[in-house]
C-alpha positions as CSV (number, residue, x, y, z in Angstrom):
1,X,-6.3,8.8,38.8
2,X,-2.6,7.0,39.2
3,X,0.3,8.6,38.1
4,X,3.6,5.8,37.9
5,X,6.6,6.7,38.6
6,X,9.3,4.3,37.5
7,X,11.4,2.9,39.6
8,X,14.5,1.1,37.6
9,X,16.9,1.2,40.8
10,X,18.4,4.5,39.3
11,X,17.0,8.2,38.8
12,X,16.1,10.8,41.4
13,X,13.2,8.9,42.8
14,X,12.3,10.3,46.4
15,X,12.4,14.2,44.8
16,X,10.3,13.0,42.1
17,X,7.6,11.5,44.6
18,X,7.7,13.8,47.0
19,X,7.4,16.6,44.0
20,X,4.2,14.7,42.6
21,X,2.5,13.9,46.3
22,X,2.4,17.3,46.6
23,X,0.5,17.9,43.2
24,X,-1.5,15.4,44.0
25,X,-2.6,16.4,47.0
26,X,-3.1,20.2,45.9
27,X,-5.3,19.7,43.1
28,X,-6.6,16.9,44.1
29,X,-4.8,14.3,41.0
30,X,-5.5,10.7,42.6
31,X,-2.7,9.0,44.1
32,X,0.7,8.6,43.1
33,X,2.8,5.0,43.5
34,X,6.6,4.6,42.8
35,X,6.8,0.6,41.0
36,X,8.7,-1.4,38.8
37,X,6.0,-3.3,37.9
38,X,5.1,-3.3,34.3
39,X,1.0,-4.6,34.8
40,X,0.9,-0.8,37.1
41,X,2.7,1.2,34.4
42,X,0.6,-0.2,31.4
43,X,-2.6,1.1,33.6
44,X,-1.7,4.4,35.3
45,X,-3.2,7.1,34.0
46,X,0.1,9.3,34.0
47,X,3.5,8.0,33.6
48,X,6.8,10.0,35.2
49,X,10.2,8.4,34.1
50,X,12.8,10.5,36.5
51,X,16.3,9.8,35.3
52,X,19.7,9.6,36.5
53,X,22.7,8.0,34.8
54,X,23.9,7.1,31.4
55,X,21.7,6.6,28.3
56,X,22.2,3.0,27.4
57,X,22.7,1.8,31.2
58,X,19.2,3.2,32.0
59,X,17.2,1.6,28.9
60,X,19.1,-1.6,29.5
61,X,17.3,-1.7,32.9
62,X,13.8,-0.8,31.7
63,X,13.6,-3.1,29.2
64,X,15.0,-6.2,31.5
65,X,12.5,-5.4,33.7
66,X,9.4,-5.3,31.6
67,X,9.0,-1.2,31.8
68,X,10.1,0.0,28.8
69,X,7.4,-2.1,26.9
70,X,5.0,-0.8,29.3
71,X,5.8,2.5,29.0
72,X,5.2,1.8,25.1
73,X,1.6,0.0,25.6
74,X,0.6,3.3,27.8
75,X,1.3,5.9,25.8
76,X,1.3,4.5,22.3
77,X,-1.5,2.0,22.8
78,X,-3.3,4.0,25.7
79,X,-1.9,7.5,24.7
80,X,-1.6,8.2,28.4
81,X,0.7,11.6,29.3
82,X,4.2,11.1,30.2
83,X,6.7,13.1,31.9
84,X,10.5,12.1,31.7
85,X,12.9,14.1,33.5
86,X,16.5,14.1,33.1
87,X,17.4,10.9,31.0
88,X,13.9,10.3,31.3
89,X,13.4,12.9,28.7
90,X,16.6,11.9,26.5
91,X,15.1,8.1,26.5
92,X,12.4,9.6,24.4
93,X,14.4,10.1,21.6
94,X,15.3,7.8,18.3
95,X,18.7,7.0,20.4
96,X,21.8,8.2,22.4
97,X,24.8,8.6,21.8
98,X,26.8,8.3,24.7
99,X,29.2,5.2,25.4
100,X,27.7,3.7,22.0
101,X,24.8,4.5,19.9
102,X,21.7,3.0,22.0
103,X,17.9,2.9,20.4
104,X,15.7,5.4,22.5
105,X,11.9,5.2,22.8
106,X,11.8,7.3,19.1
107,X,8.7,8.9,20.2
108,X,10.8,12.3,19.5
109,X,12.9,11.9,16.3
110,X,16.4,13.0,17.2
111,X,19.4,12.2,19.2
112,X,21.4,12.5,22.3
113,X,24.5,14.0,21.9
114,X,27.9,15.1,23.8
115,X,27.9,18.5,24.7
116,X,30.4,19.8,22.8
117,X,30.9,23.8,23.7
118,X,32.5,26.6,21.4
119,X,34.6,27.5,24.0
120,X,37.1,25.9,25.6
121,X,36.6,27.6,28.8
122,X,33.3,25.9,29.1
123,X,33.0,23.1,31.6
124,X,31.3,19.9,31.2
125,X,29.6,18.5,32.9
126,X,27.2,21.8,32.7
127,X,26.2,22.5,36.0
128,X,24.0,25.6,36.2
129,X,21.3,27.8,35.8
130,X,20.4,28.9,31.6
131,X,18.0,31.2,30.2
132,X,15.5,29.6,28.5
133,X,14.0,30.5,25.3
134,X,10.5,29.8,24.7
135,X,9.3,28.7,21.5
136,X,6.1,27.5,21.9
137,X,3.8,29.8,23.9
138,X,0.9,27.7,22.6
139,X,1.6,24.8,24.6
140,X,0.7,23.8,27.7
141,X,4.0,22.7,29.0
142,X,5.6,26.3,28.5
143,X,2.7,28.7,28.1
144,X,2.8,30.0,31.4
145,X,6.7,30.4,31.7
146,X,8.0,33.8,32.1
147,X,9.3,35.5,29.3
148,X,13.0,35.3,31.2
149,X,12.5,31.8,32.6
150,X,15.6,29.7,33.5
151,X,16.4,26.3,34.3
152,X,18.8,24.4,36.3
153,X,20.8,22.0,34.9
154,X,23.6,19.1,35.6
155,X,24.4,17.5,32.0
156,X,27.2,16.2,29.4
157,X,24.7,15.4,27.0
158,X,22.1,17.2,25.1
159,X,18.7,16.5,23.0
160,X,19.0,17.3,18.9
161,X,15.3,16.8,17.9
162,X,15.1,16.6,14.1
163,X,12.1,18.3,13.7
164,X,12.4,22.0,14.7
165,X,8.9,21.6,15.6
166,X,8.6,19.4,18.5
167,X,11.1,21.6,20.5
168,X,8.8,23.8,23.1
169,X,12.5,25.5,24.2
170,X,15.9,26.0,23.5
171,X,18.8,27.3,25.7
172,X,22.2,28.0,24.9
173,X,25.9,26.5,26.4
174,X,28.4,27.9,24.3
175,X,26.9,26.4,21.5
């Protein structure tokens, strides 16, 4: 079992690794590589896209380099999981919307957006620890989050999924 992480000379790639050896090596999940190359992504058997950086910047890189079709013959063709982080995550939507309007992976219909708070005192970038708000229980991803679980975050932009559905969790930043 290989789980990819992609390496597209940006994100947070050593805490990413070092987070995902450890897995690996606790429950016993294979081996884990960090690669650009897109013939490795197309065939791992778990895909991680850590992120760092601005929307269009970072898929301009992946698809230069061959990744962002592999990441779409792996989990579209192959339907193998995949685990974005940060902009990772964001990438998976129809497109962002910061700098420009940019076309995302659209596996997740909805947009990037500024962070726009309701009040003024509000700082972005949000840097900080949020509640988070569970909708989902049913889900893997979230079913084993405590009812008062939080999250750390270090954003300007934010995820608008269309489909009220798809979102496992929800937190609030002054709208």
């Amino acid at each position: 079992m290989l789980t990819a992480i992609i390496d597209y000379e940006s994100g947070n790639l050593h805490s990413a690794e070092k987070a995902f050896q450890r897995m690996a090596a606790e429950v016993g999940a294979g081996s884990v590589v960090v690669t650009a190359n897109p013939e490795v992504i197309a065939g791992a058997d778990r895909i991680v896209l850590p992120g760092d950086g601005a929307f269009p910047a970072c898929a301009a890189a992946l698809r230069a380099s061959g990744a962002f079709a592999a990441m779409v013959e792996a989990v579209e063709v192959k339907a193998r999981p995949f685990l974005g982080i940060c902009v990772g995550m964001q990438l998976m939507a129809t497109r962002g919307r910061e700098h420009e309007v940019c076309p995302g992976l659209n596996w997740i219909a909805g947009e990037v957006v500024a962070l726009s708070p309701d009040d003024p005192h509000l700082k972005v970038p949000h840097m900080g620890w949020n509640e988070l708000t569970v909708l989902a229980r049913d889900h893997p991803v979230v079913a084993d989050l405590a009812a008062d679980a939080h999250a750390y975050f270090v954003h300007s932009y934010a995820f608008r999924a269309e489909d009220p559905d798809t979102v496992l969790a929800t937190t609030a930043y002054g709208g």
